[in-house]
C-alpha positions as CSV (number, residue, x, y, z in Angstrom):
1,X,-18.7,13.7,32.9
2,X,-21.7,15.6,34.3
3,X,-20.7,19.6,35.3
4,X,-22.8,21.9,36.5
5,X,-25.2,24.8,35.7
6,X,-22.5,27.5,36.5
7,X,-19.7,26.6,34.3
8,X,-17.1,23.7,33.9
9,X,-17.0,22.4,37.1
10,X,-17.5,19.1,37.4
11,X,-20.3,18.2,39.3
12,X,-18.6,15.5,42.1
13,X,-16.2,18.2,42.7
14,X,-19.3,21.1,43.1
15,X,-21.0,18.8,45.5
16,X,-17.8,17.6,47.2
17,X,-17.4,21.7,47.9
18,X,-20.8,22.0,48.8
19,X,-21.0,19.0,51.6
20,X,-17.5,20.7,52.9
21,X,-19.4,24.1,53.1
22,X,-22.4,22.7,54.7
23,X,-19.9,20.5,57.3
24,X,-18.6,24.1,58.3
25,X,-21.8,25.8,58.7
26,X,-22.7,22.8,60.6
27,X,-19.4,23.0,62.7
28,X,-19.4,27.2,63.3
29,X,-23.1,26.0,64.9
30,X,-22.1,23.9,67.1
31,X,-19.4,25.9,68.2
32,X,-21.5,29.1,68.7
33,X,-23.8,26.6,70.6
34,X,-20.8,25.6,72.9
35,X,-19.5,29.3,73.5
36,X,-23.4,30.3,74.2
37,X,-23.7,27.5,77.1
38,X,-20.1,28.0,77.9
39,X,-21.1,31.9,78.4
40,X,-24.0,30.6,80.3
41,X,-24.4,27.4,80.7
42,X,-27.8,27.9,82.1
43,X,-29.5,29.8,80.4
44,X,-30.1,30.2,76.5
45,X,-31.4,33.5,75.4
46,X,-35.3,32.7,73.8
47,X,-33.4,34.9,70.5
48,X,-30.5,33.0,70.5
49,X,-32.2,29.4,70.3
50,X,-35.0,30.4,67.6
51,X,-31.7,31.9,65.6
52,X,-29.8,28.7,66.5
53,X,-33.1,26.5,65.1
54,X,-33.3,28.6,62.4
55,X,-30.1,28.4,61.2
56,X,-30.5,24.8,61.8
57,X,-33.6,24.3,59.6
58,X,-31.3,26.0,57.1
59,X,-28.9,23.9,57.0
60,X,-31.2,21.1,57.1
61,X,-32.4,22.3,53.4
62,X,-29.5,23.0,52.2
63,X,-28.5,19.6,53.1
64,X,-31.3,18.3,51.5
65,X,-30.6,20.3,48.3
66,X,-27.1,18.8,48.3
67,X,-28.3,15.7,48.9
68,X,-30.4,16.2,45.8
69,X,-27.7,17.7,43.8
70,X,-25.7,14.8,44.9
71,X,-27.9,11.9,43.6
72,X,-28.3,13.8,40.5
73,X,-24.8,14.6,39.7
74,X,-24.4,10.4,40.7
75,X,-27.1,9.7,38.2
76,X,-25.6,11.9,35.7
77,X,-21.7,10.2,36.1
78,X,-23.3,6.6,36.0
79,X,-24.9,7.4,33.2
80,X,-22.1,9.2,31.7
81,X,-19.8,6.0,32.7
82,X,-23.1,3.5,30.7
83,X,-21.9,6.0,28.0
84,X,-18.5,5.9,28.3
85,X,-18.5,1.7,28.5
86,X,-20.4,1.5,25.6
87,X,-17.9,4.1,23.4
88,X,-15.3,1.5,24.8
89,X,-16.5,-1.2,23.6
90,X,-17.6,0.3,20.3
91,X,-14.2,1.5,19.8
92,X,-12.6,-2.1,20.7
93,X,-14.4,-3.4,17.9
94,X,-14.0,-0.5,15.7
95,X,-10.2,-1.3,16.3
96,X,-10.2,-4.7,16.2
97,X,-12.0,-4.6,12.4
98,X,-9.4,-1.9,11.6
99,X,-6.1,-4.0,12.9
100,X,-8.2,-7.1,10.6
101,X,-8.7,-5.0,7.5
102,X,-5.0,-3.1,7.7
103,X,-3.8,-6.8,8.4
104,X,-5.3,-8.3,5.3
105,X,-4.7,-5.0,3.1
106,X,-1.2,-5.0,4.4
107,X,-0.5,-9.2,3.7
108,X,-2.0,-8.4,-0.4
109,X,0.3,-5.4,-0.3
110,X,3.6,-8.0,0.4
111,X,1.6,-10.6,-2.0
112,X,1.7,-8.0,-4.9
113,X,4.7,-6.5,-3.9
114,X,6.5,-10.4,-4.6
115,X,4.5,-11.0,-7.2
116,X,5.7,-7.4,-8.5
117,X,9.4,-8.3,-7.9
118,X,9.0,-11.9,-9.6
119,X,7.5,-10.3,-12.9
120,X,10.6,-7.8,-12.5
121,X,12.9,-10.5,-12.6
122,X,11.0,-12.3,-15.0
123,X,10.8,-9.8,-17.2
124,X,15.3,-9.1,-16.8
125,X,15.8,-12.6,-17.6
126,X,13.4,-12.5,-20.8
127,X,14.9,-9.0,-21.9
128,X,17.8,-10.5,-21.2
129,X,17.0,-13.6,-23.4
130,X,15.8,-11.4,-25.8
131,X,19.2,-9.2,-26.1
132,X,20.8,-12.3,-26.1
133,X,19.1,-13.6,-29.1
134,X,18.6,-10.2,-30.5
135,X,22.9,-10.4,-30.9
136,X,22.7,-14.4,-32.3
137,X,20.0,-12.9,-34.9
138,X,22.6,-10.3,-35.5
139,X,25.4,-12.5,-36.1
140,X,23.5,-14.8,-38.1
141,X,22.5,-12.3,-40.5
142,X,26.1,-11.1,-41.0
143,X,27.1,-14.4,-41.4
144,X,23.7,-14.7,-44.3
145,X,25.4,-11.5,-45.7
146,X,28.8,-13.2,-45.8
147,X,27.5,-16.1,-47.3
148,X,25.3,-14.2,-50.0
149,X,28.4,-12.8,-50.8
150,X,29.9,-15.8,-51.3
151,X,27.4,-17.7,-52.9
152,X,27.1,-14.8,-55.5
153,X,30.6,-14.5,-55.6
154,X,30.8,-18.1,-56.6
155,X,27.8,-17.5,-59.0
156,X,29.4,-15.2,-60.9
157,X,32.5,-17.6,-61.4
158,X,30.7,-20.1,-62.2
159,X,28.8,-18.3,-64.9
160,X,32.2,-16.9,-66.1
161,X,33.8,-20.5,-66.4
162,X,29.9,-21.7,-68.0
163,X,30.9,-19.1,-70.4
164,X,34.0,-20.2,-70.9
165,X,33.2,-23.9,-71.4
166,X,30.4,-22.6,-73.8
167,X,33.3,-20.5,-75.8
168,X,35.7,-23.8,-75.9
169,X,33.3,-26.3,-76.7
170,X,31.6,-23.7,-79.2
171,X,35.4,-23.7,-80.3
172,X,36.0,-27.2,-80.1
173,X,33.0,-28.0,-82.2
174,X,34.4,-25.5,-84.4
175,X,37.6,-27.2,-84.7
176,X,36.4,-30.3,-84.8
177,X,34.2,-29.6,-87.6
178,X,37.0,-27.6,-89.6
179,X,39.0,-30.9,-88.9
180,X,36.0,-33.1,-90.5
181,X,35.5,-31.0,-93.4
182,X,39.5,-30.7,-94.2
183,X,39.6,-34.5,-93.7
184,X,36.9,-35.2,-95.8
185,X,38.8,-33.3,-98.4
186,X,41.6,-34.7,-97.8
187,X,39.3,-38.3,-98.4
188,X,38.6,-36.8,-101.7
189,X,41.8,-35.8,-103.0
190,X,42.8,-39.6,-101.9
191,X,40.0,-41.3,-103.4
192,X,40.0,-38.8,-106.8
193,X,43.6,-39.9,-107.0
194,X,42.9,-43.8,-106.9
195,X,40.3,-43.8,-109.4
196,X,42.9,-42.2,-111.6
């Protein structure tokens, strides 16, 4: 808003004081006029008119300065409202792009924030998995252990009775053999003792 040369004041306000001023000074004239023709009606005193036109011719400039004052404190405000308007309207759209742009940011915020939460669950329910099969893995292998153990448990008593089978069939040959030869020489004493 316009002010004027003075200070802060704005300038409907200084012209508003000075229309009021120049309404009083207009006022106190009239009323001097009335008490001077009250006084004497007839007559006007030559001083007292040329002071009354004077002060009248005054007033008529500073009227005319008001008046001046006036229309350019009114072209300043309408101005100053152009100004204003156009700020407005700026700022409307200035808004308007912001409540778009916070509206958009704000809608890919929840997207990522649910797309956040769904890899968070994902990713439970695959650590999850993963534990799970982590402890089969585990028990698996324990039972591989047991099971090697076993297995080279049984290998070991199967080598043993290998072994043994190797001894008595080694010993079995043996005897066998021993049997053959004895019997053979048995053969011989018998058929040595029929040729006699």
């Amino acid at each position: 808003m316009a002010t004027n040369d003075c200070g802060d004041v704005p300038s409907h306000i200084l012209v508003q004081k000075q229309m009021q001023d120049l309404l009083l000074a207009q006022q106190a004239t009239v009323q001097r006029l009335q008490e001077a023709t009250t006084i004497n009606e007839t007559t006007v005193s030559r001083e007292q008119y040329e002071s009354l036109l004077k002060e009248l011719e005054m007033e008529k400039i500073a009227h005319a300065q008001t008046r001046v004052k006036l229309n350019d404190a009114t072209d300043k405000l309408e101005f100053a409202l152009g100004e204003v308007e156009v700020l407005t309207k700026q700022l409307e759209r200035e808004r308007t792009q912001f409540e778009k742009s916070f509206g958009l940011l704000k809608n890919k915020t929840l997207k990522e924030s649910s797309k956040k939460v769904e890899f968070e669950t994902k990713y439970s329910a695959a650590e999850a998995q993963c534990a799970k099969q982590g402890d089969v893995l585990k028990s698996r292998d324990e039972d591989i252990k047991e099971l090697s153990l076993k297995l080279k448990l049984q290998k070991q008593e199967y080598d043993r009775q290998v072994r043994e089978l190797n001894v008595q069939q080694q010993q079995d040959l043996y005897i066998a053999k021993m049997m053959q030869a004895e019997n053979k020489g048995r053969f011989k004493g018998k058929v040595g003792l029929k040729k006699l």
